[in-house]
C-alpha positions in Angstrom: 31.3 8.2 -10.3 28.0 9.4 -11.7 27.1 6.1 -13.2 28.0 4.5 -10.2 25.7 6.6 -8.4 22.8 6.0 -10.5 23.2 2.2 -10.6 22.8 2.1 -6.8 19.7 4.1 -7.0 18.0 1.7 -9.4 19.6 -1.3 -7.5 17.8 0.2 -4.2 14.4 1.1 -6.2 14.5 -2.4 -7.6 14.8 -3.8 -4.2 11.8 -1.2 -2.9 9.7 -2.7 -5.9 10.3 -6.1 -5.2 9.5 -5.8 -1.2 6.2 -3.7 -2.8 5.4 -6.4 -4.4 6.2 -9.0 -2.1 3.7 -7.0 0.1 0.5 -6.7 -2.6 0.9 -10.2 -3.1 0.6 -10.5 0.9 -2.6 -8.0 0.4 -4.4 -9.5 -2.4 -3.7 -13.4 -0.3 -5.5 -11.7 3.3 -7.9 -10.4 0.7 -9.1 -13.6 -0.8 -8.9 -15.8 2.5 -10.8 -12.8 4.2 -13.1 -13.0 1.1 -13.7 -16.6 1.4 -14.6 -16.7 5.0 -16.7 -13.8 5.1 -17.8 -12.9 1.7 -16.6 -9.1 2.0 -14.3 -7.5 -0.7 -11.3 -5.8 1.0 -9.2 -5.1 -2.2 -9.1 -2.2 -3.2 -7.0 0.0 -5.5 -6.1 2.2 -2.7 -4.9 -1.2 -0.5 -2.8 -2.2 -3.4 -1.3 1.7 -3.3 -0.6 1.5 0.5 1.1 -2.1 0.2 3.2 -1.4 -2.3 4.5 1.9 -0.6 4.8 0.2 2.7 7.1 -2.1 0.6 9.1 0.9 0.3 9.6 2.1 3.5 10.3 -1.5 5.1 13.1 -1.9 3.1 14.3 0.9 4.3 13.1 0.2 8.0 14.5 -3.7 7.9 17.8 -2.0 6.9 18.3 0.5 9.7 16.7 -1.8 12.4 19.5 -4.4 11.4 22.5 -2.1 10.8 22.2 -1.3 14.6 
C-alpha cells in the first residue's frame, strides 16, 4: 500500500512538472514576442520560478474546478 502511495505522488509531481513546464515555455514565448516588438527583456529567473510554480497549482486548480 506504501508503494502504491508513493507512485501516485510521483505520478501527480510528474504531472505538476509537466504543466510547469508547459507554462515556462508559455513565458519564455510572451517573452520573445514582447522582446521583438518592443526591444525590452522580460525574462527573468524569478519569471521562470513563478511559471513553473503556477504550473503547480493549476494542475491542482483545473482538477477541482472540473471535478465539480
Amino acid at each position: 500500500m506504501a508503494e502504491s502511495e508513493m507512485g501516485k505522488r510521483l505520478w501527480h509531481a510528474g504531472e505538476g512538472l509537466i504543466f510547469g513546464i508547459i507554462f515556462a515555455g508559455i513565458y519564455w514565448l510572451l517573452g520573445l514576442i514582447i522582446k521583438a516588438i518592443t526591444g525590452k527583456e522580460i525574462r527573468t529567473g524569478t519569471g521562470y520560478t513563478v511559471a513553473v510554480v503556477l504550473g503547480f497549482i493549476s494542475r491542482r486548480v483545473l482538477i477541482t474546478t472540473l471535478s465539480n
